[in-house]
SETOR-616039 format. One line per field, with one value per residue (C-alpha): residue number from 1; x, y, z. Coordinates in Angstrom, 3 decimals. Layout:
pos: [NUM / ...]
x: [X / ...]
y: [Y / ...]
z: [Z / ...]
# end
This chain:
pos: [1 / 2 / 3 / 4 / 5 / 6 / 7 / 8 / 9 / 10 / 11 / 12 / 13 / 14 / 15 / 16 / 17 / 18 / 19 / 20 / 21 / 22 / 23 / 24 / 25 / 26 / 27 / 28 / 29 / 30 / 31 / 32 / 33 / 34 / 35 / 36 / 37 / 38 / 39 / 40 / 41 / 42 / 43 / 44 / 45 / 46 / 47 / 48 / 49 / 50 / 51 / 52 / 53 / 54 / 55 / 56 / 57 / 58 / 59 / 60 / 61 / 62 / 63 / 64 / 65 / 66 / 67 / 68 / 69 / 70 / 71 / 72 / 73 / 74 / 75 / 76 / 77 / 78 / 79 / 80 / 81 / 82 / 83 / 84 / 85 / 86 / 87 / 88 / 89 / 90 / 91 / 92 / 93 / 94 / 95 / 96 / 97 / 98 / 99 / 100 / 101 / 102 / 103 / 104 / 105 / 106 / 107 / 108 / 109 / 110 / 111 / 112 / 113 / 114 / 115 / 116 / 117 / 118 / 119 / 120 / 121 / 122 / 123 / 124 / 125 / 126 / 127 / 128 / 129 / 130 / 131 / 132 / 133 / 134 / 135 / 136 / 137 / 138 / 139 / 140 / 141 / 142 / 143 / 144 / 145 / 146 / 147 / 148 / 149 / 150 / 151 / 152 / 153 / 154 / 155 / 156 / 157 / 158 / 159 / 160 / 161 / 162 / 163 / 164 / 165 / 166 / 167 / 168 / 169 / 170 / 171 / 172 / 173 / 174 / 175 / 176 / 177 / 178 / 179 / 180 / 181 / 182 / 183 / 184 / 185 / 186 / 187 / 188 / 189 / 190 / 191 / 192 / 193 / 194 / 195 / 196 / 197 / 198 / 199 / 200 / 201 / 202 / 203 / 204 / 205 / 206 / 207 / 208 / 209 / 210 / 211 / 212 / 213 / 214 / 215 / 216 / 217 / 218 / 219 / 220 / 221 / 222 / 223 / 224 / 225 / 226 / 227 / 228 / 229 / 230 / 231 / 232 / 233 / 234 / 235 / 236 / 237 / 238 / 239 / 240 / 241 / 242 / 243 / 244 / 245 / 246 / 247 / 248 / 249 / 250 / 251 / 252 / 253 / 254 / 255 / 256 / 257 / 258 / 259 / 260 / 261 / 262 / 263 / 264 / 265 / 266 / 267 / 268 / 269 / 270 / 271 / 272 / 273 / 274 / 275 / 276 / 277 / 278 / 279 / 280 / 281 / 282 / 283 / 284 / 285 / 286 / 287 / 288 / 289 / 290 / 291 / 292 / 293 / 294 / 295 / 296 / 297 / 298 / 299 / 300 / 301 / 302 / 303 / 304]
x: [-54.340 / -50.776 / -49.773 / -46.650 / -44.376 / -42.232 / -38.657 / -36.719 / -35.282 / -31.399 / -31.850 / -34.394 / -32.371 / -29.732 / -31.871 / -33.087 / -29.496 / -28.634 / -31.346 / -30.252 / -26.834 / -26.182 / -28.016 / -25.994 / -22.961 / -24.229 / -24.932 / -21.611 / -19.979 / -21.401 / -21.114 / -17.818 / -16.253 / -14.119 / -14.570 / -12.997 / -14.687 / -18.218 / -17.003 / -16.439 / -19.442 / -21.621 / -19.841 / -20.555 / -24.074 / -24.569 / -22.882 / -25.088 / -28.547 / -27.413 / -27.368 / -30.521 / -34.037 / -34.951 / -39.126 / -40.348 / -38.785 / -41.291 / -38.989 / -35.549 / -34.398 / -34.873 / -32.872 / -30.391 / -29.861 / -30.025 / -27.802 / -25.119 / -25.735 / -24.804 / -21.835 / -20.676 / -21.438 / -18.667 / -16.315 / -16.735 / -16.349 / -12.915 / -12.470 / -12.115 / -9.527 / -7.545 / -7.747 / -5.995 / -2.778 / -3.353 / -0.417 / -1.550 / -4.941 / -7.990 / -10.036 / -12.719 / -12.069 / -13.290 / -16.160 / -16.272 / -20.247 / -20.232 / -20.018 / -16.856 / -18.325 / -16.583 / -19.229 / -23.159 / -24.716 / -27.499 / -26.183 / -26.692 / -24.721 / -23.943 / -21.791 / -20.091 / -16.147 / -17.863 / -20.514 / -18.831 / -16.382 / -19.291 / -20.801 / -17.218 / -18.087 / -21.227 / -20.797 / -21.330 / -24.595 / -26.085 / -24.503 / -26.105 / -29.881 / -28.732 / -28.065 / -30.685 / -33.635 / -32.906 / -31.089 / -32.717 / -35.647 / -35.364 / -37.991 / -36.875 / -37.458 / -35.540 / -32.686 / -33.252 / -32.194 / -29.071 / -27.662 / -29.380 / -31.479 / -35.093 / -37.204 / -37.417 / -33.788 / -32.912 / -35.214 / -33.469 / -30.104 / -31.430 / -32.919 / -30.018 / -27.345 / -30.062 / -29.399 / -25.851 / -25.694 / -27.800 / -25.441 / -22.799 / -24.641 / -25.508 / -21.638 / -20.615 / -23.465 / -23.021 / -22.568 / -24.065 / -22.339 / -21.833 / -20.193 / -17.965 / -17.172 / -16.849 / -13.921 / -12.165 / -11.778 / -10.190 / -7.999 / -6.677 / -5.869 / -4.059 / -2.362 / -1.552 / 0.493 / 2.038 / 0.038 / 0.653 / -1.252 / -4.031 / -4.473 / -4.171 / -7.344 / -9.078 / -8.169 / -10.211 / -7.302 / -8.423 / -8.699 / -7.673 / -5.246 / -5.743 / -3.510 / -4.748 / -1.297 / -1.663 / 2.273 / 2.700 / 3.576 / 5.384 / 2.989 / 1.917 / 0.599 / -0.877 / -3.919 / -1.991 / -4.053 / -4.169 / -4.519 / -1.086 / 0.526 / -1.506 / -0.951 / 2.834 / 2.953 / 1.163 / 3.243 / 6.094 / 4.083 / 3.901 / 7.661 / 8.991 / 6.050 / 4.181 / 0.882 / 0.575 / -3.011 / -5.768 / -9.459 / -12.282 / -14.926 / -17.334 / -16.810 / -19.167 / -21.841 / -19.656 / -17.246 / -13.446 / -10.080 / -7.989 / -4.166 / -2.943 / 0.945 / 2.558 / -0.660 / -1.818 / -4.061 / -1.779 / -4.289 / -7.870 / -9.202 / -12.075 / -13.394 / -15.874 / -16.670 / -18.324 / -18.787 / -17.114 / -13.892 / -12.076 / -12.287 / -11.395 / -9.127 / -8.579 / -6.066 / -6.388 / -3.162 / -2.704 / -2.647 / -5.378 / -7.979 / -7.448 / -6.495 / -10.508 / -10.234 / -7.615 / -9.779 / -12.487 / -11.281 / -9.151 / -12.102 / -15.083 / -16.791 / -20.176 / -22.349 / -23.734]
y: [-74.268 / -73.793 / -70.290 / -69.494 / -66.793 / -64.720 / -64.525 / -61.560 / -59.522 / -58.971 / -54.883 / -56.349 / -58.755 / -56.591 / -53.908 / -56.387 / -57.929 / -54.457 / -54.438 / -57.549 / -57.718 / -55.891 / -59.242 / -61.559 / -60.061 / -59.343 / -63.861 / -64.747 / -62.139 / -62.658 / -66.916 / -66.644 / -63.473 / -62.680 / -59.320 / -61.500 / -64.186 / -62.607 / -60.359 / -64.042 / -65.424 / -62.533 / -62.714 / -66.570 / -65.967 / -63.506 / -65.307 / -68.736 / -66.298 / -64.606 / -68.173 / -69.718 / -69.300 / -67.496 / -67.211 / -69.728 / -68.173 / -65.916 / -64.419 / -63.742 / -61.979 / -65.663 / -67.466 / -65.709 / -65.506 / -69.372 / -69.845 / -67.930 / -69.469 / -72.673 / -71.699 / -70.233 / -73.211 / -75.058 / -72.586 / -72.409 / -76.036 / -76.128 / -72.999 / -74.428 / -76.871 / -73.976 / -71.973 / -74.717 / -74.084 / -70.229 / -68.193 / -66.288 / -65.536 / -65.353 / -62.305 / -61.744 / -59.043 / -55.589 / -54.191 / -50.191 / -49.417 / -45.722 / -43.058 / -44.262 / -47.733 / -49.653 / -52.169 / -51.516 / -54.213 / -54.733 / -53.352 / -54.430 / -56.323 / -59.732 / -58.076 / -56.863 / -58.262 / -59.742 / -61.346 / -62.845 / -64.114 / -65.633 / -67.546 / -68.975 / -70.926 / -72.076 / -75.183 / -74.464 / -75.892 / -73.769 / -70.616 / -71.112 / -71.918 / -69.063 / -66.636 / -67.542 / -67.450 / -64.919 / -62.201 / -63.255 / -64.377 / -67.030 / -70.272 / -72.944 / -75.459 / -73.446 / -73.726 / -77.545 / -77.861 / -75.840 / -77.762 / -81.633 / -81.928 / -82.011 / -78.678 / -79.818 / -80.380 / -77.233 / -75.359 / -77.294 / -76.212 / -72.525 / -72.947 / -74.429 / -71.232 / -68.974 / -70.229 / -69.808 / -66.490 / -65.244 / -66.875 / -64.795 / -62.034 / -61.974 / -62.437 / -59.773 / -57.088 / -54.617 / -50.832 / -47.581 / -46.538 / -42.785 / -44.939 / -46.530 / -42.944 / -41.443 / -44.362 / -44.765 / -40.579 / -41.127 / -44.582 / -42.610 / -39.164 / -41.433 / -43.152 / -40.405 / -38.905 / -42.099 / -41.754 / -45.390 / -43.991 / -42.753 / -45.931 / -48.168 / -46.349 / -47.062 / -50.913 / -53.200 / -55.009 / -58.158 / -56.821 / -58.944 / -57.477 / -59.803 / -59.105 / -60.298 / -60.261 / -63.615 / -64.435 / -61.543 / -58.642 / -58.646 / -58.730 / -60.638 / -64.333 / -64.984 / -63.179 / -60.569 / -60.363 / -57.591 / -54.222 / -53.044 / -55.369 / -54.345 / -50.282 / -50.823 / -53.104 / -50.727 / -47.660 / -49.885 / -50.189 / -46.613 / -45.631 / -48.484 / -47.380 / -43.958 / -43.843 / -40.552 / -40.630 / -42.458 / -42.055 / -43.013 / -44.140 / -47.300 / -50.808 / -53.960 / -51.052 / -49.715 / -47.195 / -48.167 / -47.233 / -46.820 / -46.432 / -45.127 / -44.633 / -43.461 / -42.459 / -46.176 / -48.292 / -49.782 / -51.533 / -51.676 / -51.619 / -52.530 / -52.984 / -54.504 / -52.387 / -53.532 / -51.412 / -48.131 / -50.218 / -51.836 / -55.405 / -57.012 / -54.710 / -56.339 / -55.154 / -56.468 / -55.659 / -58.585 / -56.871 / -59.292 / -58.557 / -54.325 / -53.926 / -53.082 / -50.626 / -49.246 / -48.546 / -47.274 / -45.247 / -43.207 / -43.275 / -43.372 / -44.620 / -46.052 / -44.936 / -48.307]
z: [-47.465 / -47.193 / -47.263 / -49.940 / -47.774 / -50.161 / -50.378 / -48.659 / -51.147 / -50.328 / -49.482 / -46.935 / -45.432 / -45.365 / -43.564 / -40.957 / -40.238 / -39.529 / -36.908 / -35.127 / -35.610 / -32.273 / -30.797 / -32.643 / -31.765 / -28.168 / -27.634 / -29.196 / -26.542 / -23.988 / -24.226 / -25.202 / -23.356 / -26.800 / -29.363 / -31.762 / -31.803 / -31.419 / -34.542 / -36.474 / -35.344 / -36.639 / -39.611 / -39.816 / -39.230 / -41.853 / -44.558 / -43.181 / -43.293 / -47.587 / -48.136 / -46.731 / -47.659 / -45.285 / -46.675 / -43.581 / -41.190 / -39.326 / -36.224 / -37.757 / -34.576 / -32.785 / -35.621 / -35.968 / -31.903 / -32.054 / -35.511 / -33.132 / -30.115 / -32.007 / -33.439 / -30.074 / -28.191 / -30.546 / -29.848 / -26.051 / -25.998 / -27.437 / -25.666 / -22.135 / -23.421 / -24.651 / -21.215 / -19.646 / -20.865 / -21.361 / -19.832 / -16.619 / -15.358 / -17.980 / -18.078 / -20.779 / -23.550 / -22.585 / -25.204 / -24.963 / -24.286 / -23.966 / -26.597 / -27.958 / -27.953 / -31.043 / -31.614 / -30.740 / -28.593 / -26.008 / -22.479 / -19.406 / -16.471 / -18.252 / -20.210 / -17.165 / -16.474 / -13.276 / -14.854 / -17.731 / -14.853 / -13.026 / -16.850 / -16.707 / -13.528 / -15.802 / -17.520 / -21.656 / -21.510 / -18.748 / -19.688 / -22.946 / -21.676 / -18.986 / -21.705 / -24.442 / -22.288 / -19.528 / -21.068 / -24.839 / -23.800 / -26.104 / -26.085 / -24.337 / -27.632 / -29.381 / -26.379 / -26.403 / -30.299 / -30.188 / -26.804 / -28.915 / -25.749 / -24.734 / -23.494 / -19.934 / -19.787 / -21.354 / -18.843 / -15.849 / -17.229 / -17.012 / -13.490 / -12.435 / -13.938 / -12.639 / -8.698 / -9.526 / -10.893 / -8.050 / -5.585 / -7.260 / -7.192 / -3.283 / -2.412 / -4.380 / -4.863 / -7.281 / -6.195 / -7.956 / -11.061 / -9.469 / -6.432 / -9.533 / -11.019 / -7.690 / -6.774 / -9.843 / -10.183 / -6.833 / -7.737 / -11.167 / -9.184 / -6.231 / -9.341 / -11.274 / -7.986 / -6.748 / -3.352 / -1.700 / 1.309 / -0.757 / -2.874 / -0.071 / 1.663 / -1.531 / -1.371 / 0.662 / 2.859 / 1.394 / -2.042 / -5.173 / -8.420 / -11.746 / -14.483 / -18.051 / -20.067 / -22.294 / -21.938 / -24.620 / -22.253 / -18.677 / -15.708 / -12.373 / -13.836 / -10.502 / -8.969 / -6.264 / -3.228 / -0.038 / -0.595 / 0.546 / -1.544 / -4.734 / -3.562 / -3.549 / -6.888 / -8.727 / -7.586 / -8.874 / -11.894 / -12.161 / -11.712 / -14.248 / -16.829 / -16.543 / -18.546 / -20.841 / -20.148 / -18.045 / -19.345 / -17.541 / -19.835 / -20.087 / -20.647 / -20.259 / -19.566 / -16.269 / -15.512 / -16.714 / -16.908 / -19.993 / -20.169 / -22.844 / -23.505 / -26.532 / -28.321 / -27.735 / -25.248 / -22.965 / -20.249 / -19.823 / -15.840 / -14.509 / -10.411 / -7.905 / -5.199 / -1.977 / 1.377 / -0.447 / -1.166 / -4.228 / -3.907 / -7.495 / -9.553 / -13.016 / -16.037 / -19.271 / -21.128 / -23.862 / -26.866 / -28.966 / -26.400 / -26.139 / -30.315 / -30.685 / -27.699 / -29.813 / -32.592 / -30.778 / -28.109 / -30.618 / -33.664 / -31.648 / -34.422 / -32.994 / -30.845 / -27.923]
# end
């Protein structure tokens, strides 16, 4: 006997997208590395689920995940073809995580700068199955009919991102989050003073500086490397423009630094640390990708 499910009344589905929308939101950014686009996915996913019977759908959580998954994958396909002729190095849009987090989602390293830097060395289709299944724990069927492949293949493509990531993950090992604090306290009072000495003890000699500016505001648009050379550019930095205030608070669920300058978010920093030195320092100043830092850093409207 067939059994006849009930539709979901509209309070109820409004209820329950309220409850998962931190998970849609949390695939779209993390597959595609962009606030804004994340923010139109979830939007496109809600309007797709007020429209759809939704009464044979028994895990909503695991459709909606996979509606957005789908509509991500488009994007990040056209997405690559659009990097190419971006201006300057790419660096993903930095989501605030901590009490003046903008936008609640599910925290945890892959939404880290560093590991959305290591899903862009993913091809679309693994960092899909990648994301889905190990961070969504998402069925591997279900994988298989957003990427139009078989269940095996979709599993390989996932084993295959997983070696990868934990490649990654072995060169560059993560330090402690007081380690983070306890470094970028020290970076921000250094650059606060203009100490060249002090902020080139705090720079691994072989240390990397990646500017994010998008062609729309003045900085390096090639990665800087060697810590003496990033010390004295950012000193220069410093002297041409001062920031009113530097904030240490979290982003991509690790410690951050935001500029602010005139009453608004001028740069967005975040770090690897190996051996109790900065290796990677990255700034994302291009204004589309810090205008919801902007709104949340000075609102703090949501808690993560």
């Amino acid at each position: 006997m067939s059994v006849t499910r009930t539709p979901r009344p509209p309070e109820v589905l409004e209820a329950e997208w309220e409850t998962h929308r931190p998970a849609v939101f949390g695939v779209a950014y993390r597959l595609l590395g962009s606030v804004a686009d994340a923010e139109d996915v979830a939007q496109d996913v809600w309007l797709r689920a007020a429209g759809s019977d939704l009464c044979r759908i028994g895990d909503l959580r695991a459709w909606l995940v996979t509606v957005a998954a789908r509509r991500s994958y488009d994007i990040l396909k056209s997405a690559r073809v659009r990097r190419e002729t971006y201006v300057g190095p790419w660096l993903p849009a930095p989501l605030l995580t901590g009490p003046d987090a903008s936008e609640a989602v599910l925290v945890d390293e892959s939404v880290g700068s560093a590991m959305l830097l290591v899903m862009e060395e993913l091809s679309p289709p693994e960092r899909v199955a990648f994301i889905l299944h190990d961070v969504f724990g998402i069925e591997f069927s279900r994988i298989a009919d957003v990427l139009d492949t078989s269940g095996p293949a979709a599993r390989q493509l996932a084993s295959r991102a997983r070696r990868k990531v934990a490649g990654a993950r072995r060169s560059a090992p993560q330090a402690s989050r007081a380690e983070r604090e306890r470094l970028l306290a020290a970076f921000r009072a250094a650059y606060e003073a203009g100490d060249l000495a002090g902020l080139v003890r705090l720079l691994h000699p072989e240390a990397v500086y990646v500017t994010d500016g998008g062609g729309r505001v003045g900085t390096a648009r090639r990665v800087v490397h060697g810590g003496g050379r990033i010390a004295r550019l950012m000193v220069g930095v410093l002297l041409r423009w001062r920031s009113d205030r530097i904030d240490l608070v979290e982003v991509g669920g690790e410690p951050a630094l935001v500029h602010r300058r005139a009453g608004r978010v001028f740069s967005v920093d975040t770090v690897e640390i190996e051996d109790g030195l900065i290796t990677a320092y990255r700034r994302v100043l291009n204004p589309e990708k810090i205008a919801h830092v902007r709104t949340g850093a000075q609102e703090g409207s949501r808690r993560a």
